[in-house]
FIPAVEX-928698 format. One record per atom (N, C-alpha, C, O, CB): residue in three letters; x, y, z. Coordinates in steps of 0.02 Angstrom, whole numbers, plus 50000, padded with zeros to 5 digits. Each point is the difference from the previous one (the first is absolute). Last residue first. Glycine has a CB too. Layout:
% FIPAVEX-928698
AlaXYZ
...
//
This chain:
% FIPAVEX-928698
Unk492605124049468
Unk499855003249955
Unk500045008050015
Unk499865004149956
Unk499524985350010
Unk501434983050048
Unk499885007850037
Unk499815004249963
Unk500214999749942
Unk500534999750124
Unk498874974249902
Unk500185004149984
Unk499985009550035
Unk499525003850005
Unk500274984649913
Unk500284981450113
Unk499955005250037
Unk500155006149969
Unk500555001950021
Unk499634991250060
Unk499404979749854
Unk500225007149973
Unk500105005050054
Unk500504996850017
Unk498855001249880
Unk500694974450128
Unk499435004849996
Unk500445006949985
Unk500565000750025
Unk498484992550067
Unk501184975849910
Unk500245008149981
Unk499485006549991
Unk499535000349960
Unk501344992849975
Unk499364980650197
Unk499655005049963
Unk500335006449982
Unk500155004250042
Unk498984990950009
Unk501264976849999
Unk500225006850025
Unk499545004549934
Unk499864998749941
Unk501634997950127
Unk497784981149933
Unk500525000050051
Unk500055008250047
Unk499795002050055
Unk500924988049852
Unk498335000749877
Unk499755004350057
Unk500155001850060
Unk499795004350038
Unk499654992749913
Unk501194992049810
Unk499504995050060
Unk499545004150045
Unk499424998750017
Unk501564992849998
Unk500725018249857
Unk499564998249947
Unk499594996150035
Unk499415000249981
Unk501305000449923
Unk501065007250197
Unk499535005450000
Unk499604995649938
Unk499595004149980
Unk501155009250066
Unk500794973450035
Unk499705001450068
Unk499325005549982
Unk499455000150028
Unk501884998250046
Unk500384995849768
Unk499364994949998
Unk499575003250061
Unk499405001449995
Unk501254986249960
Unk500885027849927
Unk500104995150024
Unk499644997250002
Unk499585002049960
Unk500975000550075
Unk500485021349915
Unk499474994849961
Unk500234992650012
Unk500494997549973
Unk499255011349927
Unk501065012850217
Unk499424996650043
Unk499704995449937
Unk499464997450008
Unk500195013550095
Unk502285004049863
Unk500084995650054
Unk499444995850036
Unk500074996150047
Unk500755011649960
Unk499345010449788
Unk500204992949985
Unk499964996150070
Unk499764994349993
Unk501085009449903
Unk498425017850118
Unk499834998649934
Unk500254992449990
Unk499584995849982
Unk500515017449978
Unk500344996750228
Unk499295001250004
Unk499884997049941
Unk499544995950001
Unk500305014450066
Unk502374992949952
Unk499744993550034
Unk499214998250013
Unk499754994550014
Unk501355007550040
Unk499845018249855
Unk500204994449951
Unk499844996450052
Unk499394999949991
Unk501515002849920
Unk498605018650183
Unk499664997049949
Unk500284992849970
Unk499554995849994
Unk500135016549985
Unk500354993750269
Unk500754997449965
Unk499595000649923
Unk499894994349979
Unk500914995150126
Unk498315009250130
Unk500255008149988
Unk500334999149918
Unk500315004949980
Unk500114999250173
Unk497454982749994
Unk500714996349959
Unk500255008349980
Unk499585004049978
Unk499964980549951
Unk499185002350305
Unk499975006149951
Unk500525001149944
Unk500594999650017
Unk498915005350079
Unk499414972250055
Unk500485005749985
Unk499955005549935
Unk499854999449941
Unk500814991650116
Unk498314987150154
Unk499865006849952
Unk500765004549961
Unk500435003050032
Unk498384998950069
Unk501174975050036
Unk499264999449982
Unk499625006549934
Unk499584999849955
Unk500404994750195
Unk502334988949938
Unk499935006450013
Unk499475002449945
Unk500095000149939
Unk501145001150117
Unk499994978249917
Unk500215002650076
Unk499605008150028
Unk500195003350048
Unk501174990049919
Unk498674992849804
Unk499404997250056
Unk500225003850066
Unk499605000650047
Unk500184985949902
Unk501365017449826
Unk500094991850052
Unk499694997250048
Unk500094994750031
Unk500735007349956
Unk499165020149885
Unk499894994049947
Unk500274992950060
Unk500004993849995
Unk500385014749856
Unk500065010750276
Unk499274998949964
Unk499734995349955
Unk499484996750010
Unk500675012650002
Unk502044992450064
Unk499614998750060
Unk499364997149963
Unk499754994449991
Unk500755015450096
Unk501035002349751
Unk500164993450023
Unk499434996150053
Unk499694995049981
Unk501585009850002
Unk498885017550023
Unk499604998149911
Unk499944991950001
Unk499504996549997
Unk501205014349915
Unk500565003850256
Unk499504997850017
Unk499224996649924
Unk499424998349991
Unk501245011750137
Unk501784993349849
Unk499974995250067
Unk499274999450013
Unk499724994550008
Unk501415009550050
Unk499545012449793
Unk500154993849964
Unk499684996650057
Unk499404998749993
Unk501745002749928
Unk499295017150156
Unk499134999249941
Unk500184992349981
Unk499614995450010
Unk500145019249906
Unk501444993550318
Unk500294999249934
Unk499194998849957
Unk499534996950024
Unk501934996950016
Unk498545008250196
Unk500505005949965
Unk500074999849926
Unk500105005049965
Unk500594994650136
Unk497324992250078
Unk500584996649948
Unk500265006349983
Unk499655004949989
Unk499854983949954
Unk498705002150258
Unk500335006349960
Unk500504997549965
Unk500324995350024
Unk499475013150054
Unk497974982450060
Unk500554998449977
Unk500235007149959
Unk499635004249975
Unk500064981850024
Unk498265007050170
Unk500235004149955
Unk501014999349999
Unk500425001150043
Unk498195007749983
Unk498964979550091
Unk500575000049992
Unk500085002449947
Unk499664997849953
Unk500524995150108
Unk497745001450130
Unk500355002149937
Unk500625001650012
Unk500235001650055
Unk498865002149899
Unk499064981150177
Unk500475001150004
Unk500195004449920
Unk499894996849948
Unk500214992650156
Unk497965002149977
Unk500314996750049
Unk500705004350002
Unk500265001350054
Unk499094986249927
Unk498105021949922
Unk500734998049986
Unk500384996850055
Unk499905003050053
Unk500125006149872
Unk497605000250010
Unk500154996950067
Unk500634994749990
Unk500034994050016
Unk498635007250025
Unk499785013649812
Unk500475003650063
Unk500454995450071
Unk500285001250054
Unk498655008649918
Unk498704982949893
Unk500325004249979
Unk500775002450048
Unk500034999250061
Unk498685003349882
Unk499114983550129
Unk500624996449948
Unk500525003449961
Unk500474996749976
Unk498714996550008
Unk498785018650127
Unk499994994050016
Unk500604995749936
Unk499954999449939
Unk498605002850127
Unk500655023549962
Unk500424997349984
Unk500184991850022
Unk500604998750000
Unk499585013749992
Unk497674997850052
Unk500274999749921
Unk500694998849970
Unk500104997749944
Unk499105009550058
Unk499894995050237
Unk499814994949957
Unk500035000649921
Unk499884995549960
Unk499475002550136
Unk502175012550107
Unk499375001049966
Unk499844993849957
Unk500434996549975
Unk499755016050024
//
């Protein structure tokens, strides 16, 4: 369809799995790995004050259940 013109049209995706939080915390702050969901409050609270998020780098967003 013509609306999706440029959309959808991935060469290739890849999903990585880490056993360890640490490991994949690591990844993340290192550029290796694009999204992550943080389970851990104290690292939520202290682990992301960095430059990357003051630039914009990485975004922190809330997700509250309700």
């Amino acid at each position: 369809m013509p609306v999706n013109i440029g959309r959808y049209n991935f060469d290739q995706m890849r999903m990585d799995v880490y056993r360890d939080a640490n490991i994949a915390y690591e990844a993340f702050m290192a550029g290796s790995i694009d999204v992550r969901i943080e389970s851990t409050p104290t690292r939520w609270k202290t682990g992301y004050k960095t430059d990357a998020v003051k630039k914009g780098f990485i975004q922190l967003r809330e997700n509250v259940v309700r």
